[in-house]
PyMOL Python script that loads the backbone (N, CA, C, O; Angstrom):
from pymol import cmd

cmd.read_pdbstr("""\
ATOM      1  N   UNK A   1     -22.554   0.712-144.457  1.00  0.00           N
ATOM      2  CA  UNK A   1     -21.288   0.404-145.090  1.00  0.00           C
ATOM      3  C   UNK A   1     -20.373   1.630-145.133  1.00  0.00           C
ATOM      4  O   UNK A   1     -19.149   1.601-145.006  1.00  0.00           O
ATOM      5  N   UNK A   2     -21.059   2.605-145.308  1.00  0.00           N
ATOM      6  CA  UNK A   2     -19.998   3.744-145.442  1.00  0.00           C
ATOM      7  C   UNK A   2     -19.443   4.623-143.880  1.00  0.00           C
ATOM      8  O   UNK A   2     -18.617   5.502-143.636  1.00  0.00           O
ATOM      9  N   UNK A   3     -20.240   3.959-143.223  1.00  0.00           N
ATOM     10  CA  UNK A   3     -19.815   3.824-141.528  1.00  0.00           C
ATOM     11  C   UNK A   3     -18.820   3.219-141.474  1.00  0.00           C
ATOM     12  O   UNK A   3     -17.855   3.667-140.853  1.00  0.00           O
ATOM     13  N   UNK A   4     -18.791   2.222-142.012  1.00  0.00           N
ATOM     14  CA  UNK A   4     -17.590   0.592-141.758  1.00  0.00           C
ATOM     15  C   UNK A   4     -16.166   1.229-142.507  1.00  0.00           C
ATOM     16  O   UNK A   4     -15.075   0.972-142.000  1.00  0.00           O
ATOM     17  N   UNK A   5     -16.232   1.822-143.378  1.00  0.00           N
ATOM     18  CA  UNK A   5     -15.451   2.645-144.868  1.00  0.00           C
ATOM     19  C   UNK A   5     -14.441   3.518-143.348  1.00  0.00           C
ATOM     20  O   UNK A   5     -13.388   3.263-142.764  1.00  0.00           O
ATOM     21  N   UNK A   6     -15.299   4.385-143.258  1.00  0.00           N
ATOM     22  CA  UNK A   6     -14.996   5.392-142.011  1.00  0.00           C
ATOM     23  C   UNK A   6     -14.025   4.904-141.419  1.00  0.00           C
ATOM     24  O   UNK A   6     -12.822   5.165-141.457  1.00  0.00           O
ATOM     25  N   UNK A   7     -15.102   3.576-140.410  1.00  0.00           N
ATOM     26  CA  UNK A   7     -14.165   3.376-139.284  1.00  0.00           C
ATOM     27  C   UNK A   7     -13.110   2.738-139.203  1.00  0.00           C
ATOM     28  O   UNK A   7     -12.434   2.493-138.204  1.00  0.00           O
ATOM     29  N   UNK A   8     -12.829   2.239-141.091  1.00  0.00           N
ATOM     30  CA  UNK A   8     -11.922   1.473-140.955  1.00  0.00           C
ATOM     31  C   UNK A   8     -10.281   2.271-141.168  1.00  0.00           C
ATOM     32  O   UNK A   8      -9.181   1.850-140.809  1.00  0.00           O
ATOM     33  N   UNK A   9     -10.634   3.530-141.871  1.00  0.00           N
ATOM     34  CA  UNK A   9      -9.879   4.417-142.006  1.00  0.00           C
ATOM     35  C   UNK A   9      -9.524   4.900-140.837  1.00  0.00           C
ATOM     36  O   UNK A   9      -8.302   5.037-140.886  1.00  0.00           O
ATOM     37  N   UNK A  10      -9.932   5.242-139.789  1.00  0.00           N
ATOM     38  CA  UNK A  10      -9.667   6.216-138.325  1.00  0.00           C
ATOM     39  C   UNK A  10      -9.099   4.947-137.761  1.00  0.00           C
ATOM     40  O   UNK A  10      -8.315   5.201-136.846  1.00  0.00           O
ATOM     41  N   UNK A  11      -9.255   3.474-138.038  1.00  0.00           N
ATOM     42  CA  UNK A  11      -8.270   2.619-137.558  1.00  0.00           C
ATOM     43  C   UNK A  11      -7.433   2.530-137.758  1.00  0.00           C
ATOM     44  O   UNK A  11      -6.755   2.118-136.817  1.00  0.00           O
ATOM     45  N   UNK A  12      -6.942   2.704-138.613  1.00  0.00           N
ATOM     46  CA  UNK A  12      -5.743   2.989-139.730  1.00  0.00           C
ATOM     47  C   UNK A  12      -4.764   3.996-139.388  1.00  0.00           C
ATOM     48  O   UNK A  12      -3.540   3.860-139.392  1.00  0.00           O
ATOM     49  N   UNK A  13      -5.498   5.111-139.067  1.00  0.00           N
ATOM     50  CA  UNK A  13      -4.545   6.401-138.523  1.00  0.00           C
ATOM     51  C   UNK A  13      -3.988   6.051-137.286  1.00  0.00           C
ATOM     52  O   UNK A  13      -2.810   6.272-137.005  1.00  0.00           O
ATOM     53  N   UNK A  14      -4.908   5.434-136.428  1.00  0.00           N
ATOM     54  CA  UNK A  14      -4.465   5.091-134.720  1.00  0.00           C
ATOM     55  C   UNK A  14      -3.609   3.873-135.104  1.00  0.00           C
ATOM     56  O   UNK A  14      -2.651   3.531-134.412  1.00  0.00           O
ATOM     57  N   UNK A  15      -3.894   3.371-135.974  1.00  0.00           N
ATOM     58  CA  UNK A  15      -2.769   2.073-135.573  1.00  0.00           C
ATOM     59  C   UNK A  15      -1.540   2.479-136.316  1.00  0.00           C
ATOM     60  O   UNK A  15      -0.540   2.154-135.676  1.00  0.00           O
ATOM     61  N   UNK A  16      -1.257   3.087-137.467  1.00  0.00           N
ATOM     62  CA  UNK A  16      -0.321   3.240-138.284  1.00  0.00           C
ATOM     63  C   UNK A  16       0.951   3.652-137.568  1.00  0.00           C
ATOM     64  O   UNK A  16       1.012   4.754-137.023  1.00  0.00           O
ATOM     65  N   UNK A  17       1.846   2.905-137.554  1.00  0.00           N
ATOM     66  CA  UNK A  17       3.363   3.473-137.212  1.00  0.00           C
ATOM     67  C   UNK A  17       3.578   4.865-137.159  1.00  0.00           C
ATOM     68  O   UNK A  17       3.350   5.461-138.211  1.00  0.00           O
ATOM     69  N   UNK A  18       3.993   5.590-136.109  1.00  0.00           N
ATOM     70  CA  UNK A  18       3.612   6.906-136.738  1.00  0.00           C
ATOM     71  C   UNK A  18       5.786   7.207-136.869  1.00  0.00           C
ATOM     72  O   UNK A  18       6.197   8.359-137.007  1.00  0.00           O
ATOM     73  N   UNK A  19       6.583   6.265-136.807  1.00  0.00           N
ATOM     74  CA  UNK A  19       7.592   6.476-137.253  1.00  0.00           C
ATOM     75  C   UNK A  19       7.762   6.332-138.434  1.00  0.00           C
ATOM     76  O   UNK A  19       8.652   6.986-138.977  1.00  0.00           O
ATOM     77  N   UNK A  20       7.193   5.693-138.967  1.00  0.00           N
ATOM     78  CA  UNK A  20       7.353   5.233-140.593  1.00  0.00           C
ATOM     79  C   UNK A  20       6.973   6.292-141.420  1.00  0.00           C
ATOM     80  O   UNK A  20       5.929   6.897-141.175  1.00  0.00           O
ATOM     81  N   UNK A  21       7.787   6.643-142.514  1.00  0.00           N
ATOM     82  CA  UNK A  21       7.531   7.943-143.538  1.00  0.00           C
ATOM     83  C   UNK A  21       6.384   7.636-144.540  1.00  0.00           C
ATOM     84  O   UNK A  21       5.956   6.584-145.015  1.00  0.00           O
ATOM     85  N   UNK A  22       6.068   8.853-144.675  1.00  0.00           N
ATOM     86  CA  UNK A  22       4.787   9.051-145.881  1.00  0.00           C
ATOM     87  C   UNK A  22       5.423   8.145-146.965  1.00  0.00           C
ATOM     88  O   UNK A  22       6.650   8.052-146.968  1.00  0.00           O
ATOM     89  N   UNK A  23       4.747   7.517-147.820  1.00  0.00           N
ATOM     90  CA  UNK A  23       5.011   7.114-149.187  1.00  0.00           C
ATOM     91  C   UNK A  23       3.995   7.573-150.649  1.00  0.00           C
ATOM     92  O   UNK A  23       4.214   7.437-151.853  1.00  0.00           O
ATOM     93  N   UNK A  24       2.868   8.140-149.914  1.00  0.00           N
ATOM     94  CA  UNK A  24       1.995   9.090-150.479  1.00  0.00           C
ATOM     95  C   UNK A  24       2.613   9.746-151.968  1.00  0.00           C
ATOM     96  O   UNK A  24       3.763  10.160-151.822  1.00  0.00           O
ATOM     97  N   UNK A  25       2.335   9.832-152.673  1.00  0.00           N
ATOM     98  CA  UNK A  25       2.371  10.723-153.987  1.00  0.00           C
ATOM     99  C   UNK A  25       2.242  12.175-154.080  1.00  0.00           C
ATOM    100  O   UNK A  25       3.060  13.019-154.446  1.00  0.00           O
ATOM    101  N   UNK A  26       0.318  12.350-153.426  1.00  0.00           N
ATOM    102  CA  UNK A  26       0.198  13.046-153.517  1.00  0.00           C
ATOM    103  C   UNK A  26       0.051  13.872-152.385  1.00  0.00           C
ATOM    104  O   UNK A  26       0.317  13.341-151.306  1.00  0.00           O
ATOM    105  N   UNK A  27      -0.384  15.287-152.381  1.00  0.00           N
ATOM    106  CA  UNK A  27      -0.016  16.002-151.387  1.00  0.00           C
ATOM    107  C   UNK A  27      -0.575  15.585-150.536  1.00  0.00           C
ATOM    108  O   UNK A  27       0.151  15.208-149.616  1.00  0.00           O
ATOM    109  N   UNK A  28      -2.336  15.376-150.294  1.00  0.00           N
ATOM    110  CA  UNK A  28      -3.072  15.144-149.895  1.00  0.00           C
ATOM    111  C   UNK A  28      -3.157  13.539-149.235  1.00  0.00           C
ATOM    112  O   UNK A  28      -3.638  12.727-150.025  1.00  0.00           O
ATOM    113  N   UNK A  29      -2.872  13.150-148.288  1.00  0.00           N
ATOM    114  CA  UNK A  29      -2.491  11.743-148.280  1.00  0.00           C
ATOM    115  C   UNK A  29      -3.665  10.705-148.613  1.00  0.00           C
ATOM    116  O   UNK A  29      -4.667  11.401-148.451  1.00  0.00           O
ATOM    117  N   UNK A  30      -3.964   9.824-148.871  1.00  0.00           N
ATOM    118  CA  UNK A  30      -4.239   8.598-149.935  1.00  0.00           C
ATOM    119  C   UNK A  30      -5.957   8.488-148.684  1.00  0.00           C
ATOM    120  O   UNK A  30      -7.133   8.609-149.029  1.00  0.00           O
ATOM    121  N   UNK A  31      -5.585   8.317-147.769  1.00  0.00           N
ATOM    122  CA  UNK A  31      -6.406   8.104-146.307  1.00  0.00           C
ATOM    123  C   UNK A  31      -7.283   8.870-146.356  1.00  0.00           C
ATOM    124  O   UNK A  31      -8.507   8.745-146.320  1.00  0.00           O
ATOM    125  N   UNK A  32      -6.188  10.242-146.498  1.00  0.00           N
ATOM    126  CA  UNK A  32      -7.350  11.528-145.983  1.00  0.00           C
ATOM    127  C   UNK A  32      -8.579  11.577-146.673  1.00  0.00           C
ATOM    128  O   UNK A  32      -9.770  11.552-146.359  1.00  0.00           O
ATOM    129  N   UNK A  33      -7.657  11.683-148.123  1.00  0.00           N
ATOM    130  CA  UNK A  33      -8.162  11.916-149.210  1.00  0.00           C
ATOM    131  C   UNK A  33     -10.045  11.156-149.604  1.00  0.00           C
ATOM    132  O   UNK A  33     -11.087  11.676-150.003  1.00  0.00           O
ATOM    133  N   UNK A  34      -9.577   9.490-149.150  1.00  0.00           N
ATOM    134  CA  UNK A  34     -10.518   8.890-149.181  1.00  0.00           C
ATOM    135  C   UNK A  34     -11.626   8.579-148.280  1.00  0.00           C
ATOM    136  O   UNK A  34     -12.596   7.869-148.545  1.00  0.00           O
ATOM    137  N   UNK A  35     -11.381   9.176-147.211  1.00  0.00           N
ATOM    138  CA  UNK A  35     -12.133   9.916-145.845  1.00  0.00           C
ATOM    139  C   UNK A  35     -13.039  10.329-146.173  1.00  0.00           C
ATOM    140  O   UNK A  35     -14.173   9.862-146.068  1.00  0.00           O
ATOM    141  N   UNK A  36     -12.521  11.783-146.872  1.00  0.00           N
ATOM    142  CA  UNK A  36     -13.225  12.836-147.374  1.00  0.00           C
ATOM    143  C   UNK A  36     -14.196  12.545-148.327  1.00  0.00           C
ATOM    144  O   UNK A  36     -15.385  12.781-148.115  1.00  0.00           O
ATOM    145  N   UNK A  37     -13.747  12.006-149.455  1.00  0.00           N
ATOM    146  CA  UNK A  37     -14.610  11.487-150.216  1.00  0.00           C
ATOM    147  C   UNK A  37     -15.706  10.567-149.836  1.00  0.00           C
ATOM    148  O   UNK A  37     -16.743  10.670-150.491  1.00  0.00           O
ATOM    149  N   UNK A  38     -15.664   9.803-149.016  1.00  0.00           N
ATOM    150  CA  UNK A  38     -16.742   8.895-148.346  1.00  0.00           C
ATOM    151  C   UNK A  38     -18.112   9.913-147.622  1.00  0.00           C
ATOM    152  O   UNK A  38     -19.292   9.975-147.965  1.00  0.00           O
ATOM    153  N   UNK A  39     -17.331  10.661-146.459  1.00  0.00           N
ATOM    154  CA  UNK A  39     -18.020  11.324-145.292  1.00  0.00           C
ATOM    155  C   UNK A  39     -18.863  12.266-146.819  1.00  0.00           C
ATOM    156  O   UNK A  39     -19.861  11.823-147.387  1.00  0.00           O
ATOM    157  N   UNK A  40     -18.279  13.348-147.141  1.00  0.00           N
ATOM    158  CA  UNK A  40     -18.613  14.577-148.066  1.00  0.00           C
ATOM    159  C   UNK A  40     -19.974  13.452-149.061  1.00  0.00           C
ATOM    160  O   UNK A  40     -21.174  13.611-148.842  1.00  0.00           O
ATOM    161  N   UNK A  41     -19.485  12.473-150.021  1.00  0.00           N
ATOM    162  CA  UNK A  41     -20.280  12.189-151.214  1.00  0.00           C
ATOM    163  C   UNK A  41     -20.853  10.962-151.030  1.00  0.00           C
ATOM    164  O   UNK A  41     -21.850  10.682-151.695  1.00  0.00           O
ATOM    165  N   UNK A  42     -20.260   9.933-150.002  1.00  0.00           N
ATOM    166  CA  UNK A  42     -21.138   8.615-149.576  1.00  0.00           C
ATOM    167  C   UNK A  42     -19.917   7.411-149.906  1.00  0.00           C
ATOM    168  O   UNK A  42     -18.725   7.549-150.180  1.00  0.00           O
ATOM    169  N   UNK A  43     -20.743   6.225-149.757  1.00  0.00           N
ATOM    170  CA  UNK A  43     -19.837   5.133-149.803  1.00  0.00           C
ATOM    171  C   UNK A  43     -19.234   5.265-151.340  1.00  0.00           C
ATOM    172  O   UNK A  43     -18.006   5.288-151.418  1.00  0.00           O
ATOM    173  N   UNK A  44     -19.957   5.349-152.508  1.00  0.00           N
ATOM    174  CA  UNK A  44     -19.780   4.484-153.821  1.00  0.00           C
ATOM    175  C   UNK A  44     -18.568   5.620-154.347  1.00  0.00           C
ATOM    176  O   UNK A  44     -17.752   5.171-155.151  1.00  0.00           O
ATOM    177  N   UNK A  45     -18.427   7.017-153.942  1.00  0.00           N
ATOM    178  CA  UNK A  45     -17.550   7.503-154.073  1.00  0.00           C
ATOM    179  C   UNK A  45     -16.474   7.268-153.509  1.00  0.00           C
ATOM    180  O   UNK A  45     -15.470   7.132-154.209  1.00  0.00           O
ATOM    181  N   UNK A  46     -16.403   7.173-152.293  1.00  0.00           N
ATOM    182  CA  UNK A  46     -15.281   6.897-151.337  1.00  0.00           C
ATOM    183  C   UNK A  46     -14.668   5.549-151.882  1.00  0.00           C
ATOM    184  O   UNK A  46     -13.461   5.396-151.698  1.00  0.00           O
ATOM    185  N   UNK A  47     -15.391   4.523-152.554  1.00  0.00           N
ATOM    186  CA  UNK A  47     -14.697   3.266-153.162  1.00  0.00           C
ATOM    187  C   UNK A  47     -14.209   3.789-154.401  1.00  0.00           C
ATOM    188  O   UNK A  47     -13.014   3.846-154.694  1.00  0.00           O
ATOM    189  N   UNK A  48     -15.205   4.190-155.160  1.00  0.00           N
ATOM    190  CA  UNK A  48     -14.366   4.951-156.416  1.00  0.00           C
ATOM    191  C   UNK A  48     -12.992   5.754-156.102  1.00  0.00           C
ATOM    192  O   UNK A  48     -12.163   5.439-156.956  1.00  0.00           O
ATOM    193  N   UNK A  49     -12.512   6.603-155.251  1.00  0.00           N
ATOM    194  CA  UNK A  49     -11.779   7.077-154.625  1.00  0.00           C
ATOM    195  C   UNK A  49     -10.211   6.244-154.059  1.00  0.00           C
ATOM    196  O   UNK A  49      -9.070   6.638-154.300  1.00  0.00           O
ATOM    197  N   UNK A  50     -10.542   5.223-153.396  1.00  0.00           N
ATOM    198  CA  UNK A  50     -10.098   4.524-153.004  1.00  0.00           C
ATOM    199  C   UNK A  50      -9.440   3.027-153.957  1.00  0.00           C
ATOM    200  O   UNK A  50      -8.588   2.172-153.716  1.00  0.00           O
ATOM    201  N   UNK A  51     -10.407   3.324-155.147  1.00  0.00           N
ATOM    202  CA  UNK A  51      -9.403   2.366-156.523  1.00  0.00           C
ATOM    203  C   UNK A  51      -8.867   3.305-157.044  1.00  0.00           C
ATOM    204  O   UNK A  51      -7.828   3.010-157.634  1.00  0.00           O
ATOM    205  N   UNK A  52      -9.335   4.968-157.083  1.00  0.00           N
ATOM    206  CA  UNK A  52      -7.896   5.980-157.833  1.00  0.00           C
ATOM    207  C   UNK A  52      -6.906   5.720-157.236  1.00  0.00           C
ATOM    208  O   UNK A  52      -5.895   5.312-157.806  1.00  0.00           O
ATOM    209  N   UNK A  53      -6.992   5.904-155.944  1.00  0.00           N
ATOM    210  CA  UNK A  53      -5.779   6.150-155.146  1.00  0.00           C
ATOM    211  C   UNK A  53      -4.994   4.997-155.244  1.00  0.00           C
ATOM    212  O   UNK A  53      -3.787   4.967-155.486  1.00  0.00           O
ATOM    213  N   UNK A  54      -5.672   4.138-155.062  1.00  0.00           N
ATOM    214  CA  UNK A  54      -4.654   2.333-155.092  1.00  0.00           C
ATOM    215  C   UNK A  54      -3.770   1.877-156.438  1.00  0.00           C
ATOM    216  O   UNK A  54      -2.839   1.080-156.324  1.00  0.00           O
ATOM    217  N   UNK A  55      -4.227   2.578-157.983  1.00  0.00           N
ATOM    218  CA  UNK A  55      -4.049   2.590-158.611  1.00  0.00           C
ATOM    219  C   UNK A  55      -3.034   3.687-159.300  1.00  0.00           C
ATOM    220  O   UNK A  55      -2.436   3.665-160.375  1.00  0.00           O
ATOM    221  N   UNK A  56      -3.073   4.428-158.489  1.00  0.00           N
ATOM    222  CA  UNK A  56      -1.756   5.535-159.501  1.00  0.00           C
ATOM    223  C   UNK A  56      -1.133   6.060-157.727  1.00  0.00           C
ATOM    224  O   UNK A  56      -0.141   6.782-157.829  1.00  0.00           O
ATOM    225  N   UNK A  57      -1.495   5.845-156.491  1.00  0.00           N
ATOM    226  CA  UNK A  57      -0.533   6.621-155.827  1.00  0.00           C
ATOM    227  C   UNK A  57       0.720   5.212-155.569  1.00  0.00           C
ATOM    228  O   UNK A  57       0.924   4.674-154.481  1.00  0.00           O
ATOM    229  N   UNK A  58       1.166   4.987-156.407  1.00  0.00           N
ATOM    230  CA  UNK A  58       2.807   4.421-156.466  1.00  0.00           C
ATOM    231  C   UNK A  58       3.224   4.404-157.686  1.00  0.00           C
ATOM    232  O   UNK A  58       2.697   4.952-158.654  1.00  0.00           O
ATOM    233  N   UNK A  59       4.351   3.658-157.647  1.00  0.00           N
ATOM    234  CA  UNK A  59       5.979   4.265-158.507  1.00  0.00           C
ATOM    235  C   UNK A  59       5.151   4.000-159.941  1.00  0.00           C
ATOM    236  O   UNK A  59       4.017   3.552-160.112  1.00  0.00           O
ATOM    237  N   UNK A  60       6.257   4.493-160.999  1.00  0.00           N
ATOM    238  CA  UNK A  60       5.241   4.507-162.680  1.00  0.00           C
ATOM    239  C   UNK A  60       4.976   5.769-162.906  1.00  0.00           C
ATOM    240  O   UNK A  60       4.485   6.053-163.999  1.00  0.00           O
ATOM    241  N   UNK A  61       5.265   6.939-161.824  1.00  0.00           N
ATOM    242  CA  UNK A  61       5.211   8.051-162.433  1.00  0.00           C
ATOM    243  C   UNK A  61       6.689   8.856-162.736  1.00  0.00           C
ATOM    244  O   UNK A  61       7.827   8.613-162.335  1.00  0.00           O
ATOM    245  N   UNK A  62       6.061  10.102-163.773  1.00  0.00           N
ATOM    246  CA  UNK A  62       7.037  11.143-163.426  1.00  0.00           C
ATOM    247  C   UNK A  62       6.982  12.480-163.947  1.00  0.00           C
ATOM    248  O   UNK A  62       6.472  13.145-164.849  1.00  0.00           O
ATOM    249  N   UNK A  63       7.958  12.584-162.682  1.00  0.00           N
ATOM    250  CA  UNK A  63       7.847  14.223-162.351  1.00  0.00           C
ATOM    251  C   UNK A  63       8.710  14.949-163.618  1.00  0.00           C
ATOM    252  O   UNK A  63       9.612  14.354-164.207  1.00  0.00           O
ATOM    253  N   UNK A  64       8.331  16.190-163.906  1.00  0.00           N
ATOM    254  CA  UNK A  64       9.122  16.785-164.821  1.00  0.00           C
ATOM    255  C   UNK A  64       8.875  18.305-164.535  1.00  0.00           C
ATOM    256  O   UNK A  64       7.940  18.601-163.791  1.00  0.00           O
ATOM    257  N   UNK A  65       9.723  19.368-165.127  1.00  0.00           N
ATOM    258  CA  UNK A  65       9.779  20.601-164.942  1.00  0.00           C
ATOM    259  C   UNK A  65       8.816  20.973-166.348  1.00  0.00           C
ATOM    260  O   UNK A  65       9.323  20.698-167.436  1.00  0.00           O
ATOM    261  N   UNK A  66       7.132  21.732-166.320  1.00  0.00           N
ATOM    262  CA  UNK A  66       6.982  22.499-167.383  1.00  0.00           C
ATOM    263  C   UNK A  66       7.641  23.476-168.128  1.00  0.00           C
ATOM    264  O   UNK A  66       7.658  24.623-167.682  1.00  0.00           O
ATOM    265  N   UNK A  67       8.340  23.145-169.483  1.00  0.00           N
ATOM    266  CA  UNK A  67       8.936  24.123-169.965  1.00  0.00           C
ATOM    267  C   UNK A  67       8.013  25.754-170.181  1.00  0.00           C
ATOM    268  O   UNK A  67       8.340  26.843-170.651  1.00  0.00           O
ATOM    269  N   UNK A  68       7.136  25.377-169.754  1.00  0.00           N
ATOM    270  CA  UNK A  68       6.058  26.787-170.386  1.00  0.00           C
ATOM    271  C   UNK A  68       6.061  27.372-169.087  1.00  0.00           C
ATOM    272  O   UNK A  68       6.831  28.300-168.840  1.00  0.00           O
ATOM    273  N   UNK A  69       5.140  26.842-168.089  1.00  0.00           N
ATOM    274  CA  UNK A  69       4.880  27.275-166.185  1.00  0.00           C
ATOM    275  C   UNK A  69       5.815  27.524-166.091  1.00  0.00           C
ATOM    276  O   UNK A  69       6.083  28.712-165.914  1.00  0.00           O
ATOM    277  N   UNK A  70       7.053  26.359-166.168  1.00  0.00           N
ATOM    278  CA  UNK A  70       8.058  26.417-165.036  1.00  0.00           C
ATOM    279  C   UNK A  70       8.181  26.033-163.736  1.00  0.00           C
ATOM    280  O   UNK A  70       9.094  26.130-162.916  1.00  0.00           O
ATOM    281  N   UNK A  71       6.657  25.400-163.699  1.00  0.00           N
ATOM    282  CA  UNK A  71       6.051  24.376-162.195  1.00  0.00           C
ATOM    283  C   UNK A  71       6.472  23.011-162.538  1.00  0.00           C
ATOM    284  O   UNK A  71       6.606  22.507-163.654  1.00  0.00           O
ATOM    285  N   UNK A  72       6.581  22.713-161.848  1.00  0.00           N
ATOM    286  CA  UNK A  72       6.756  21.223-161.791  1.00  0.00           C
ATOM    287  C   UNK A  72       5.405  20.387-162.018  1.00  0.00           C
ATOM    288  O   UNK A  72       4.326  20.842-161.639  1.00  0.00           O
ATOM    289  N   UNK A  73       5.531  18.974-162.740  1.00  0.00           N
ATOM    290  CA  UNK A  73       4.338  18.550-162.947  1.00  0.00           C
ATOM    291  C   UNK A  73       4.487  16.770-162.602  1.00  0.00           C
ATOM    292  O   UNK A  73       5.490  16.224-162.142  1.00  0.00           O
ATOM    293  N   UNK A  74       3.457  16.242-162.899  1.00  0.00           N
ATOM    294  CA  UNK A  74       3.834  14.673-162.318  1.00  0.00           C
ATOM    295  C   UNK A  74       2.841  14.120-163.346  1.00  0.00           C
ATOM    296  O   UNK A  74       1.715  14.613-163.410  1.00  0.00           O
ATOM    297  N   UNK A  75       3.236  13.045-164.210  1.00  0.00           N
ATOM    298  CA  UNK A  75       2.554  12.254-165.490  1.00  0.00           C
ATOM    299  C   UNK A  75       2.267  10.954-164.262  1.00  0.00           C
ATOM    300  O   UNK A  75       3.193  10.424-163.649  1.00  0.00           O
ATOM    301  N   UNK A  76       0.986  10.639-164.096  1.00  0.00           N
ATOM    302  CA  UNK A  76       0.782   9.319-163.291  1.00  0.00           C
ATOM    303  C   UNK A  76       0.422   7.998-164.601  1.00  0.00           C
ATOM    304  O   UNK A  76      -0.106   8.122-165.707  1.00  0.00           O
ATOM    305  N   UNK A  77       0.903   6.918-163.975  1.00  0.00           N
ATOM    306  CA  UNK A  77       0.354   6.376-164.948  1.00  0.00           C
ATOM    307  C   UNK A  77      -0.467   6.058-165.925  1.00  0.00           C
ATOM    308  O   UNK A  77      -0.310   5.374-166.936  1.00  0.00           O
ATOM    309  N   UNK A  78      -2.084   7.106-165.153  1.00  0.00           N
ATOM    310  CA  UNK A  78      -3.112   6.600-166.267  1.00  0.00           C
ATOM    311  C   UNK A  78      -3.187   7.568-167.524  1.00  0.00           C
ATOM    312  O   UNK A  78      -3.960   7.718-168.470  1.00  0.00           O
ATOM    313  N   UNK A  79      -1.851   8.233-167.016  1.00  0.00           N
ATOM    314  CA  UNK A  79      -1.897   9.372-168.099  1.00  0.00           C
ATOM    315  C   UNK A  79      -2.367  10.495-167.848  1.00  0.00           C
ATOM    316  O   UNK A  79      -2.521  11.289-168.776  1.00  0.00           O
ATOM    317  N   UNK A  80      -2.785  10.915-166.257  1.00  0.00           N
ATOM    318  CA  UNK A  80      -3.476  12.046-165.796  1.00  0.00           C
ATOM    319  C   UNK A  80      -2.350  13.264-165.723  1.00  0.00           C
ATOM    320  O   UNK A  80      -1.290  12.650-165.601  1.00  0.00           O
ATOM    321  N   UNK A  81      -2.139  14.257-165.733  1.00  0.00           N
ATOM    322  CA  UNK A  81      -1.146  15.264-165.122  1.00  0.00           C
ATOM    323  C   UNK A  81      -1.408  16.007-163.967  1.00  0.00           C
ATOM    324  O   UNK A  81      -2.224  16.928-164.007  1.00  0.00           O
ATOM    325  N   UNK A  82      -0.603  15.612-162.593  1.00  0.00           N
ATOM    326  CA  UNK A  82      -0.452  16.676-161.268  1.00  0.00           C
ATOM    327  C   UNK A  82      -0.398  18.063-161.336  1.00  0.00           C
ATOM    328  O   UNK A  82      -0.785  18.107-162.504  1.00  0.00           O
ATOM    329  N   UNK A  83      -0.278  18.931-161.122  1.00  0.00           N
ATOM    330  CA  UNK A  83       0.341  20.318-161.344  1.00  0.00           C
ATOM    331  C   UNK A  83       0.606  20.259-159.557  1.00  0.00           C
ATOM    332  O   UNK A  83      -0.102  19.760-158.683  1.00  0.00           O
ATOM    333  N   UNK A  84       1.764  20.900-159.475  1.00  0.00           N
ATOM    334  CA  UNK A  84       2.675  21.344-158.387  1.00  0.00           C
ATOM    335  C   UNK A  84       1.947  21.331-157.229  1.00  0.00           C
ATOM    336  O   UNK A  84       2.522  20.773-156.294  1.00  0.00           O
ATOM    337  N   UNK A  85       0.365  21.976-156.897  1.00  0.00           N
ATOM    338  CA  UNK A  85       0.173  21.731-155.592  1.00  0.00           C
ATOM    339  C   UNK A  85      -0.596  20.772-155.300  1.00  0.00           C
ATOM    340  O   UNK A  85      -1.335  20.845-154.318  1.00  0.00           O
ATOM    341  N   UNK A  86      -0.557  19.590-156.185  1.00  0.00           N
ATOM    342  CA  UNK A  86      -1.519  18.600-155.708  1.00  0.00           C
ATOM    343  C   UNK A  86      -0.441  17.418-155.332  1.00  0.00           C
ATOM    344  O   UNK A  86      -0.826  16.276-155.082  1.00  0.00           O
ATOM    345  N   UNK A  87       1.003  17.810-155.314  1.00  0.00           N
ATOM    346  CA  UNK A  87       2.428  16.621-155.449  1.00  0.00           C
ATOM    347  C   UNK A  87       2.914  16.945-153.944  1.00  0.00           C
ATOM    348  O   UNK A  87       3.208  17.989-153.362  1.00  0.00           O
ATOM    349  N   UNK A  88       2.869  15.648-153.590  1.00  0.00           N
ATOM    350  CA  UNK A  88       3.544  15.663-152.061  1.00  0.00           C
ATOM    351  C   UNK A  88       4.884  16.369-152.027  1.00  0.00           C
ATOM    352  O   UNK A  88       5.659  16.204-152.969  1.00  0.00           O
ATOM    353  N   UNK A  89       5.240  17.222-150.901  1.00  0.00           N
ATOM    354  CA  UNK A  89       5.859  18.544-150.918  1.00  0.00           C
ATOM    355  C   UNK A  89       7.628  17.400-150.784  1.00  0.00           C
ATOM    356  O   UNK A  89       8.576  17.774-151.474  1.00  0.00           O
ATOM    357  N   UNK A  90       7.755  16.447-150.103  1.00  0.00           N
ATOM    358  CA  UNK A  90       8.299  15.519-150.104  1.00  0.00           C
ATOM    359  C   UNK A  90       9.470  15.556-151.592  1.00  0.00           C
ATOM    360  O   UNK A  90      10.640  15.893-151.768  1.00  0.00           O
ATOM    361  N   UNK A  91       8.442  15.045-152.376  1.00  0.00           N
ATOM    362  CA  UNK A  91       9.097  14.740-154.362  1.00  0.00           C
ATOM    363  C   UNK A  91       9.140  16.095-154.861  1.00  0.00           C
ATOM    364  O   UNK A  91       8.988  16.144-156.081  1.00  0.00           O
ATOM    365  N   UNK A  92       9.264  16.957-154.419  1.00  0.00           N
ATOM    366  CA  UNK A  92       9.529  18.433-154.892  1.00  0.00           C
ATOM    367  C   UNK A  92      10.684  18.937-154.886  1.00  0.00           C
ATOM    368  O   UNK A  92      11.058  19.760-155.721  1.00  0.00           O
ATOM    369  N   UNK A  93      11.584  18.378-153.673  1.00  0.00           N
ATOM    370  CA  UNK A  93      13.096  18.936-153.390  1.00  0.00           C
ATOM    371  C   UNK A  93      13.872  18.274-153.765  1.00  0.00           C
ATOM    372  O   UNK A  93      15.059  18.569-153.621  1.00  0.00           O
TER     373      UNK A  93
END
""", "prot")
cmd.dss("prot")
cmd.show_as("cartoon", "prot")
cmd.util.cbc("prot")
cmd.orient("prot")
C-alpha cells in the first residue's frame, strides 16, 4: 500500500499541468511533503500527513506580521502557527 501511496503521487507530478500555479500554502508543497512522509516513516504516516495537508493547506488562514520577531507568521485553521520559513515564498510579497 505504501508503494500504491508513492506511485500515486509521482503520477500526479507527471500528469499535473505544469502551467497551472502553485496553490500550496506552504513552502514545502502538499505532494512533496507527503512523499516524504510515506517513503522516510511508512504508509500510516504518509496518510496521517496527507489529512494535515488536506485539511489546513487552503483558504481560513492568516498571515500576520509578529509584533515581537517582526517575521511574518500564518494562524492555520486548526489553530497551529507557521513561522516565515515554513510559508510559501509566493504569500510573503
Amino acid at each position: 500500500m505504501k508503494h500504491l501511496l508513492l506511485l500515486s503521487i509521482k503520477a500526479y507530478w507527471k500528469f499535473k499541468p505544469k502551467n497551472k500555479p502553485a496553490r500550496c500554502i506552504f513552502r514545502k508543497s502538499c505532494s512533496h511533503y507527503v512523499y516524504e512522509e510515506t517513503k522516510r516513516k511508512g504508509l500510516l504516516a504518509g496518510a496521517k500527513a496527507l489529512k494535515y495537508r488536506f485539511k489546513n493547506c487552503t483558504y481560513g488562514y492568516e498571515l500576520y506580521l509578529n509584533p515581537i520577531s517582526k517575521k511574518k507568521q500564518m494562524l492555520l485553521k486548526n489553530g497551529e502557527v507557521l513561522e516565515e520559513e515554513e510559508i510559501a515564498k509566493r504569500l510573503l510579497y
